[in-house]
N, CA, C and O atoms as a GROMACS GRO file, in nm:
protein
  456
    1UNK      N    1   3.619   6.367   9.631
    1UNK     CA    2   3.682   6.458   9.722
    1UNK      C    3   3.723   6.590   9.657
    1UNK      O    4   3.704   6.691   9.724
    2UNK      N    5   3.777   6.602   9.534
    2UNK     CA    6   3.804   6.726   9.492
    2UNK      C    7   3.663   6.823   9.489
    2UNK      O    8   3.673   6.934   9.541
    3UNK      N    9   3.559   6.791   9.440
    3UNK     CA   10   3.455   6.854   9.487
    3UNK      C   11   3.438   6.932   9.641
    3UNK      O   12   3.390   7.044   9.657
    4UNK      N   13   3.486   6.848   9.739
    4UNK     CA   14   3.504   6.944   9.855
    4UNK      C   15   3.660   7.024   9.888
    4UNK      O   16   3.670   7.144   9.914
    5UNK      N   17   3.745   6.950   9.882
    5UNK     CA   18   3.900   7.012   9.889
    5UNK      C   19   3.923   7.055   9.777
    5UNK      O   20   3.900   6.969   9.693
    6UNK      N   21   3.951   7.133   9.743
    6UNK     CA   22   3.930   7.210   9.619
    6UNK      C   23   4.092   7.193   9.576
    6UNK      O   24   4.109   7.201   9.455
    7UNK      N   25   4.204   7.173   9.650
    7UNK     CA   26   4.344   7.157   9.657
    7UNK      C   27   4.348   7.065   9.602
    7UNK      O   28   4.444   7.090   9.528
    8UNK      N   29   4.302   6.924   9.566
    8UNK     CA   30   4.300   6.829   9.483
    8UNK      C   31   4.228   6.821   9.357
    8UNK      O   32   4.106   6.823   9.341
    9UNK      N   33   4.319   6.812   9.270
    9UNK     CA   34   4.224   6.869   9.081
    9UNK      C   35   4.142   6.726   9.094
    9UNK      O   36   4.019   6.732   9.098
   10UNK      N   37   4.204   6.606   9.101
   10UNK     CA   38   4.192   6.443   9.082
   10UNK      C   39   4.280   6.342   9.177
   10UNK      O   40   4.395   6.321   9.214
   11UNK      N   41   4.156   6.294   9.190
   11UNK     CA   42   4.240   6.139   9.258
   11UNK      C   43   4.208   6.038   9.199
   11UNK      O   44   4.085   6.028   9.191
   12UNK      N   45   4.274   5.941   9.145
   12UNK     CA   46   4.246   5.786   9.112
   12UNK      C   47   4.311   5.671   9.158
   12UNK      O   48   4.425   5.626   9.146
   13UNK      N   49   4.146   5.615   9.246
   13UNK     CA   50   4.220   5.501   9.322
   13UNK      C   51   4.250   5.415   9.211
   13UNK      O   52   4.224   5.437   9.093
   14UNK      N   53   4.304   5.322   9.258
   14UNK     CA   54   4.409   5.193   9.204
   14UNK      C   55   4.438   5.070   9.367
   14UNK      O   56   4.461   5.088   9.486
   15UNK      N   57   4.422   4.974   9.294
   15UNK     CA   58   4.435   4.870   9.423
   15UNK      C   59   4.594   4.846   9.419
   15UNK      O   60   4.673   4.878   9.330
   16UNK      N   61   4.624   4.760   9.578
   16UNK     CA   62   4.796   4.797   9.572
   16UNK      C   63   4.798   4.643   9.647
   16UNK      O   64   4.697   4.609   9.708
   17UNK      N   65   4.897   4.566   9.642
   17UNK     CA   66   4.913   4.445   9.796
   17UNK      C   67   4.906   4.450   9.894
   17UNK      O   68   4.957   4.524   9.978
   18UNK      N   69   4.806   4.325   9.903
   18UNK     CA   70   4.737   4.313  10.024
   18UNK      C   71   4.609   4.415  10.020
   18UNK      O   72   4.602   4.502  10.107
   19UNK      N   73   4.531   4.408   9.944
   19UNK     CA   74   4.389   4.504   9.913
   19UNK      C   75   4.413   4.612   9.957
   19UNK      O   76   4.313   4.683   9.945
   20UNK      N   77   4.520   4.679  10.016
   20UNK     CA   78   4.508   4.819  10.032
   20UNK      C   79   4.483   4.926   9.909
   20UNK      O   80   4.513   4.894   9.794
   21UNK      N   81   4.431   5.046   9.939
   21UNK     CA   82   4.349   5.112   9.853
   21UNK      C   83   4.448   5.220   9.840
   21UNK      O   84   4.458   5.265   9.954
   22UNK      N   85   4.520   5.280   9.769
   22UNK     CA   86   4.614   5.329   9.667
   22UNK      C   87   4.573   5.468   9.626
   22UNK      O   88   4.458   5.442   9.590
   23UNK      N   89   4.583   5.568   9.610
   23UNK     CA   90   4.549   5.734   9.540
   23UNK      C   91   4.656   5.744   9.452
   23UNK      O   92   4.769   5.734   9.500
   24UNK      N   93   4.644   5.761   9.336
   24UNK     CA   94   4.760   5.885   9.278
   24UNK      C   95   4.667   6.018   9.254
   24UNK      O   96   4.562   6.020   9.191
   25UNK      N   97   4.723   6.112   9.311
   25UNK     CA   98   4.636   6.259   9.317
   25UNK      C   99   4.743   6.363   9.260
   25UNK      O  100   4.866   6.364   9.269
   26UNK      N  101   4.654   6.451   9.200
   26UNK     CA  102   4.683   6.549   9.132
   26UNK      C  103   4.641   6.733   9.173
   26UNK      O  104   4.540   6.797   9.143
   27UNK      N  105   4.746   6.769   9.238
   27UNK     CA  106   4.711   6.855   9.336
   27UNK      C  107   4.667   6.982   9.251
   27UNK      O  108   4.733   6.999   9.149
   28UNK      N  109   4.561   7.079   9.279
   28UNK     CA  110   4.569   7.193   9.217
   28UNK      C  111   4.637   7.308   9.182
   28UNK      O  112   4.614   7.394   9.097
   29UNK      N  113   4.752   7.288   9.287
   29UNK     CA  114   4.885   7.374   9.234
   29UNK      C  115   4.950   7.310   9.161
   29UNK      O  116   5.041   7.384   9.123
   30UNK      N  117   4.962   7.183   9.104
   30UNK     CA  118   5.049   7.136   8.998
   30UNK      C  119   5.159   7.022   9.012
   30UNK      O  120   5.232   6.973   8.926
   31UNK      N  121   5.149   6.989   9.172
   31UNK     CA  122   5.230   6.886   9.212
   31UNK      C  123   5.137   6.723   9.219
   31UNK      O  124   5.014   6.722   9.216
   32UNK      N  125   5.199   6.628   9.226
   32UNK     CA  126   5.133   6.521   9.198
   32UNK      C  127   5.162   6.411   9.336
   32UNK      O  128   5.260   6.434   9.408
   33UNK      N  129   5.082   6.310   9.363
   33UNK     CA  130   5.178   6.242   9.497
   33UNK      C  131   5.070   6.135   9.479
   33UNK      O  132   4.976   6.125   9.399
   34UNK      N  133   5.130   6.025   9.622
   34UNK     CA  134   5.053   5.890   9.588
   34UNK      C  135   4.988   5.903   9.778
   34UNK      O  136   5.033   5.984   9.860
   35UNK      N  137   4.889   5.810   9.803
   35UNK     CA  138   4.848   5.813   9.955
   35UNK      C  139   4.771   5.660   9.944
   35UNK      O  140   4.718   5.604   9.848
   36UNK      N  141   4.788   5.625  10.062
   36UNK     CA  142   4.723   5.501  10.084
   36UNK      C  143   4.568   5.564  10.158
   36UNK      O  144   4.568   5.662  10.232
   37UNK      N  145   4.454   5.493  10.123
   37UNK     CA  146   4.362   5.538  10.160
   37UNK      C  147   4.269   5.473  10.243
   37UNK      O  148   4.192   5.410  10.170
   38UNK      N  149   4.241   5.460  10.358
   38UNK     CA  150   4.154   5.376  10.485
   38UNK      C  151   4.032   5.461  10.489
   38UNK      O  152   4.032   5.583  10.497
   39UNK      N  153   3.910   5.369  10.481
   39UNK     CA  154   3.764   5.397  10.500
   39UNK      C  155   3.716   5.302  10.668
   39UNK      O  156   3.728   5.179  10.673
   40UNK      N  157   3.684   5.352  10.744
   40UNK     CA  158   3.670   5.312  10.874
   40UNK      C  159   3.522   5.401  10.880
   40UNK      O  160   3.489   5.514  10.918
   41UNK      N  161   3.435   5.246  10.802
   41UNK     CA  162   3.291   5.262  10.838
   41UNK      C  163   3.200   5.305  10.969
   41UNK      O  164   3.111   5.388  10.986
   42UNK      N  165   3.278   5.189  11.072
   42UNK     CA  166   3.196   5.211  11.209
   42UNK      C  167   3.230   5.361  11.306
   42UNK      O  168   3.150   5.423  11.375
   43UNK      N  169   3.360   5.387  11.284
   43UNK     CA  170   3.353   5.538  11.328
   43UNK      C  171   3.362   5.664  11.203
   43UNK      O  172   3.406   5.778  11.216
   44UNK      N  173   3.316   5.613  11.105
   44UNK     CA  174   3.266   5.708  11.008
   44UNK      C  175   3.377   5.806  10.998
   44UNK      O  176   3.360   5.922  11.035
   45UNK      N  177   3.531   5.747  10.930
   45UNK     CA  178   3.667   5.831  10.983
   45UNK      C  179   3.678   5.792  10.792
   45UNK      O  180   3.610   5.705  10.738
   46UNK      N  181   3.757   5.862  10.736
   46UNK     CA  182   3.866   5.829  10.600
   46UNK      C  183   3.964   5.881  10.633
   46UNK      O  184   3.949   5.996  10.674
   47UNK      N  185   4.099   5.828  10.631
   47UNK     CA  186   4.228   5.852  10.614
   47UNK      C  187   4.316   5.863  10.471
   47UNK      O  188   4.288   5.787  10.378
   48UNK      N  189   4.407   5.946  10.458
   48UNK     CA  190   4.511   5.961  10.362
   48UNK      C  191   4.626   5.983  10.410
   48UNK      O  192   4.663   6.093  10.449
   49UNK      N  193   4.711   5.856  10.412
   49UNK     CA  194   4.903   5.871  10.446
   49UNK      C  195   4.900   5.876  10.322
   49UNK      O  196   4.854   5.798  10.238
   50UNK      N  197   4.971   6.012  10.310
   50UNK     CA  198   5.040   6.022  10.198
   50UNK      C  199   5.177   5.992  10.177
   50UNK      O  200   5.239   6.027  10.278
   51UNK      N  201   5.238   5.951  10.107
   51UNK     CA  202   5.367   5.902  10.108
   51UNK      C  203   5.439   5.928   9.986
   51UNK      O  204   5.539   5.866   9.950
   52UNK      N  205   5.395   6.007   9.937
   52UNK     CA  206   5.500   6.094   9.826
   52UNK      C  207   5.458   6.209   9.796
   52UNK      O  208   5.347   6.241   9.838
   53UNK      N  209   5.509   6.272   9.741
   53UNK     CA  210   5.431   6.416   9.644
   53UNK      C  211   5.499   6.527   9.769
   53UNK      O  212   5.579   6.491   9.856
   54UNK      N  213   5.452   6.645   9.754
   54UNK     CA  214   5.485   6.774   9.780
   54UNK      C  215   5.507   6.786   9.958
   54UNK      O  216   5.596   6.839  10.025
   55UNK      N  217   5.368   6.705  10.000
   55UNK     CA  218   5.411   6.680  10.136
   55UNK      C  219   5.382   6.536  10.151
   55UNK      O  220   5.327   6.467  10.065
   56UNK      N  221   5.441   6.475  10.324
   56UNK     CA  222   5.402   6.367  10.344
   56UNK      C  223   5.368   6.337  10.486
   56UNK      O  224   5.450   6.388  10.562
   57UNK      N  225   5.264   6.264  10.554
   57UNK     CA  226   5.216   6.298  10.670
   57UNK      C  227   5.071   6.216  10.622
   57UNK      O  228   5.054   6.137  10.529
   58UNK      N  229   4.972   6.269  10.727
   58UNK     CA  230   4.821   6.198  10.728
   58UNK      C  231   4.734   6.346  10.742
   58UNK      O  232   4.757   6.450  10.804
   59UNK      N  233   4.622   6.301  10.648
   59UNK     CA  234   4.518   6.370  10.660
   59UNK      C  235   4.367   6.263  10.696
   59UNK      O  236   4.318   6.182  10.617
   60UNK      N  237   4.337   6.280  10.777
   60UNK     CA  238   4.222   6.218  10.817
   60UNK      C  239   4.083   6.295  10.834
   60UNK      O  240   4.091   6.414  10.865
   61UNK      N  241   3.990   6.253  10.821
   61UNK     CA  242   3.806   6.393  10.833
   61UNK      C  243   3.733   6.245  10.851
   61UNK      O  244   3.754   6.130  10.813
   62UNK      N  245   3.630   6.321  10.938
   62UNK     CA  246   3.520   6.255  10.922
   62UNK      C  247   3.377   6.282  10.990
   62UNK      O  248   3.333   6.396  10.980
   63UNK      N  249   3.316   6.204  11.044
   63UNK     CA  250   3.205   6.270  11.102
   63UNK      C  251   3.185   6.212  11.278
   63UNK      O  252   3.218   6.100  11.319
   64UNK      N  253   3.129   6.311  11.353
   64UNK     CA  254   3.128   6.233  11.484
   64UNK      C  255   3.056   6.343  11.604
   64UNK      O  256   3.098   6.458  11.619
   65UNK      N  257   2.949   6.287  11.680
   65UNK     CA  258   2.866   6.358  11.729
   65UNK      C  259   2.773   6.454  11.673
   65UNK      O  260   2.711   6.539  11.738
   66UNK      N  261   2.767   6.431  11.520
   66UNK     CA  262   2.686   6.522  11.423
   66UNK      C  263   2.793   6.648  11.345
   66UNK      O  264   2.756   6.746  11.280
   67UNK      N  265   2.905   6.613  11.372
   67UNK     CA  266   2.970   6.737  11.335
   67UNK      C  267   3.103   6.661  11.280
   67UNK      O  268   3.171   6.575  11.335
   68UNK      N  269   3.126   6.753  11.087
   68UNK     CA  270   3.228   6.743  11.083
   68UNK      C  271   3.310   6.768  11.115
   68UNK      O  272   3.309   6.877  11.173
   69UNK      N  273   3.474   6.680  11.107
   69UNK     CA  274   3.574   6.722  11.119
   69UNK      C  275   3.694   6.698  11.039
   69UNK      O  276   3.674   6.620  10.946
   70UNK      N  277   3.829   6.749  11.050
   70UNK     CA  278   3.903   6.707  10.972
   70UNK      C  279   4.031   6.718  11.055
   70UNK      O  280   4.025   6.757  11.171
   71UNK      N  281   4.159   6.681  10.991
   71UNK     CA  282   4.291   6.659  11.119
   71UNK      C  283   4.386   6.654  10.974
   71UNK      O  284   4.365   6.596  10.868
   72UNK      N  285   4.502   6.745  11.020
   72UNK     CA  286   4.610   6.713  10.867
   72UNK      C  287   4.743   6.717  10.986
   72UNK      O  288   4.759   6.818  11.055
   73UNK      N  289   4.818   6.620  10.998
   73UNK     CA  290   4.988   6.599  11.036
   73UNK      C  291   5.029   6.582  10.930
   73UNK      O  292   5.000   6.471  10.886
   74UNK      N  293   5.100   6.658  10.849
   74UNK     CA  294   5.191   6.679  10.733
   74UNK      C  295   5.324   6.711  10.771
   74UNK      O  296   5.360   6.726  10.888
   75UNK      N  297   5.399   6.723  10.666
   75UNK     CA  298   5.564   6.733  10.654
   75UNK      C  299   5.579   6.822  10.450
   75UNK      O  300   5.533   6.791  10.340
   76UNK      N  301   5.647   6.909  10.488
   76UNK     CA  302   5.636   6.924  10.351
   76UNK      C  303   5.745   6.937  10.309
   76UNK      O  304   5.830   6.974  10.390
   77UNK      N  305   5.785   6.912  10.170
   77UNK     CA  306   5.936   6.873  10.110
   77UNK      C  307   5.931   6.937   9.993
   77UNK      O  308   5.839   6.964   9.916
   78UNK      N  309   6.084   6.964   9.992
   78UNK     CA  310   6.137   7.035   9.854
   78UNK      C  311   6.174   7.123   9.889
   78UNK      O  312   6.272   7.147   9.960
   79UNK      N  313   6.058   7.225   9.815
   79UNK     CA  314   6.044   7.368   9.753
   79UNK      C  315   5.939   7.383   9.824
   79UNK      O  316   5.949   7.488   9.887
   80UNK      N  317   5.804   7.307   9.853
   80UNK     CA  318   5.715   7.328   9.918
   80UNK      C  319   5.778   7.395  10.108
   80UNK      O  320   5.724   7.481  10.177
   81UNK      N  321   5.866   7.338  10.131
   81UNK     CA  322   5.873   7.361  10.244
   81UNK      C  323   5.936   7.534  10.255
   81UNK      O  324   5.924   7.590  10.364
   82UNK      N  325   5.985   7.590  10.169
   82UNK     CA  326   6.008   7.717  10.228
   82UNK      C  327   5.882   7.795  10.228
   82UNK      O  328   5.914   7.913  10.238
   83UNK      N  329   5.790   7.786  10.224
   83UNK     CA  330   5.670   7.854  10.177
   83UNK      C  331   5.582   7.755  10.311
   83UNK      O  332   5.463   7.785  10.312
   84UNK      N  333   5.600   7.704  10.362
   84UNK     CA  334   5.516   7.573  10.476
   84UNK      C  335   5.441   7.708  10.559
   84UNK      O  336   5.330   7.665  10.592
   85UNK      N  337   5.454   7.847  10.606
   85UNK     CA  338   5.382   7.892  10.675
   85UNK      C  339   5.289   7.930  10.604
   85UNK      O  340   5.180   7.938  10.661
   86UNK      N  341   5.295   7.965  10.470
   86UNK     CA  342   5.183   8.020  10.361
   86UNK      C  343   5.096   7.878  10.362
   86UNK      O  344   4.975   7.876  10.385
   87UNK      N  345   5.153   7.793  10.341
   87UNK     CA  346   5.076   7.653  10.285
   87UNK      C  347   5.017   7.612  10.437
   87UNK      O  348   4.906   7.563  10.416
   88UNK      N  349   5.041   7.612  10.558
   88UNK     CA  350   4.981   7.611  10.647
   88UNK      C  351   4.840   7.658  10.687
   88UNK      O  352   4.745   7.602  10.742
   89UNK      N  353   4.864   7.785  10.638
   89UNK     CA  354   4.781   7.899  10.645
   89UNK      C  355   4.664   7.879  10.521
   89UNK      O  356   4.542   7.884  10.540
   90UNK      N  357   4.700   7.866  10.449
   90UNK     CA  358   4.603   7.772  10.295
   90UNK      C  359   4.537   7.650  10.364
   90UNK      O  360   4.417   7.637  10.337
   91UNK      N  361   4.568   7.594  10.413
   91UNK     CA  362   4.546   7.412  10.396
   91UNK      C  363   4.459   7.486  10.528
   91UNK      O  364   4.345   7.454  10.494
   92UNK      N  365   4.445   7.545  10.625
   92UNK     CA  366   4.344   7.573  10.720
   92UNK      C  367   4.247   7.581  10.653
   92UNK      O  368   4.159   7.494  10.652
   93UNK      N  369   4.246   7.717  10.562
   93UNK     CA  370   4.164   7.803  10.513
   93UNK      C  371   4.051   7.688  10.429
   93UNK      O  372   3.930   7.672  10.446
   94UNK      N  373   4.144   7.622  10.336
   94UNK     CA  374   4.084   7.542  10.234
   94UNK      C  375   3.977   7.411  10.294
   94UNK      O  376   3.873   7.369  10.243
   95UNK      N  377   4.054   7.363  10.433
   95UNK     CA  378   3.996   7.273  10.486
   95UNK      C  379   3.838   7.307  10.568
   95UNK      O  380   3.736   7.240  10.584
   96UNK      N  381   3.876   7.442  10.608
   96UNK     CA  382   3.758   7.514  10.674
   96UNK      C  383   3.677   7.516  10.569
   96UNK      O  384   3.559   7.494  10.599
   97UNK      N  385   3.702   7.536  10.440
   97UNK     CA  386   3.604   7.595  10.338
   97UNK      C  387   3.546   7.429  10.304
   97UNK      O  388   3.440   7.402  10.360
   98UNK      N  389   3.588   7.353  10.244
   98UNK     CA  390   3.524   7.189  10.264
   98UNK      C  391   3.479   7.129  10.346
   98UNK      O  392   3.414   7.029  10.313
   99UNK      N  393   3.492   7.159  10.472
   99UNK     CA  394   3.393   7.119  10.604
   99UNK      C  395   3.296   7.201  10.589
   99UNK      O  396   3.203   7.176  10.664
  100UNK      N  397   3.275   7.316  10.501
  100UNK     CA  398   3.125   7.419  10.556
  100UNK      C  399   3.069   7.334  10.384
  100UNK      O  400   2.954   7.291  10.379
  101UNK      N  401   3.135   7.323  10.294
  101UNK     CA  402   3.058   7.237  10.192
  101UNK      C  403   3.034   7.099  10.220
  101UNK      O  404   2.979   7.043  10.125
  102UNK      N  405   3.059   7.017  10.327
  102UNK     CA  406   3.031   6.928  10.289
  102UNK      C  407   2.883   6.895  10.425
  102UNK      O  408   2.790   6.816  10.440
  103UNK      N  409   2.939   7.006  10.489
  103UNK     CA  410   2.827   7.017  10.623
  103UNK      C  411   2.690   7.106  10.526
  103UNK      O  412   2.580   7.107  10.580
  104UNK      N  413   2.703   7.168  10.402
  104UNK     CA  414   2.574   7.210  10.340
  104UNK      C  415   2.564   7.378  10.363
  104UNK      O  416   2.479   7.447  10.306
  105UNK      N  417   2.666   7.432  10.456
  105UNK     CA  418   2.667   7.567  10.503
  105UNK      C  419   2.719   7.648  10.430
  105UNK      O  420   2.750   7.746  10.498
  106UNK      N  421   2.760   7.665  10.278
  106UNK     CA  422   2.803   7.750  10.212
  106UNK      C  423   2.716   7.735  10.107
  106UNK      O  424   2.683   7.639  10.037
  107UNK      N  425   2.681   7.868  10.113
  107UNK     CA  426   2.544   7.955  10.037
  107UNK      C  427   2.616   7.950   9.856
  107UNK      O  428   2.731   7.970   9.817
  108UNK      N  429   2.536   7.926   9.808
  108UNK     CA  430   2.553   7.912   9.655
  108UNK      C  431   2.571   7.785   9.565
  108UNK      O  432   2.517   7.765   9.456
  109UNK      N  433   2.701   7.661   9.668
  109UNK     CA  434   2.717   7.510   9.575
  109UNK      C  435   2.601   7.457   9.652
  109UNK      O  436   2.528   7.506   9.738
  110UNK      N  437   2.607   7.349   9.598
  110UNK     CA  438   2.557   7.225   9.588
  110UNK      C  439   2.597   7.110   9.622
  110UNK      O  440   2.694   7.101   9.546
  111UNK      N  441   2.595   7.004   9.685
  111UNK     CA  442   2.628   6.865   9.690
  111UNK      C  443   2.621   6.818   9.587
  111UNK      O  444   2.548   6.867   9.501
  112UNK      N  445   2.715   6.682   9.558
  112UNK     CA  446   2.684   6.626   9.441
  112UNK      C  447   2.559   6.557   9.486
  112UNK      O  448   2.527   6.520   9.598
  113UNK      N  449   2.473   6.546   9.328
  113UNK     CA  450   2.379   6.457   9.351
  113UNK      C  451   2.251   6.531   9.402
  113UNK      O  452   2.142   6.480   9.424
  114UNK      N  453   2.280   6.637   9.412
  114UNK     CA  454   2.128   6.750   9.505
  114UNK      C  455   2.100   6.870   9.412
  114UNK      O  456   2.015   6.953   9.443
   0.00000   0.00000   0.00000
């Protein structure tokens, strides 16, 4: 995923109880947080509740009728939150820019693997 969201330096899953699938991620501005992570094969959906770090809320993307998409309900805390209209305004921008990489429409990268 950091390959397309460019806002995430690293994620490493880790298994948690009850097989749920676990993130600790390492954000590219420098904050760190944990998210539980759901893969929902048959409607081709991935989810991230995040539940600690800078913000907390769900980010969900996926694919459907041939077209990506993506969905973020966040909450942001701290220090992050006086700045939430800038970071709003980012997290569009950034998300727009990883839906046109991962749909193949931005002239210059590459997919992994291509």
């Amino acid at each position: 995923m950091p390959f397309y969201w460019h806002g995430q330096k690293s994620i490493t899953l880790r298994a948690a109880d009850g097989g749920k699938k676990m993130a600790d991620i390492l954000f590219a501005f420098g904050g760190r947080g944990s998210a539980e992570v759901s893969v929902d094969a048959a409607s081709r959906k991935v989810t991230l509740e995040y539940i600690s770090g800078p913000f907390t809320g769900r980010q969900s993307f996926g694919v459907a009728g041939g077209n990506v998409w993506a969905e973020w309900e966040i909450e942001f805390r701290g220090i992050y939150r006086l700045f939430s209209g800038f970071n709003l305004k980012h997290f569009r921008s950034g998300t727009l820019h990883a839906l046109e990489r991962l749909s193949g429409k931005t002239a210059g990268e590459q997919r992994p693997g291509r």
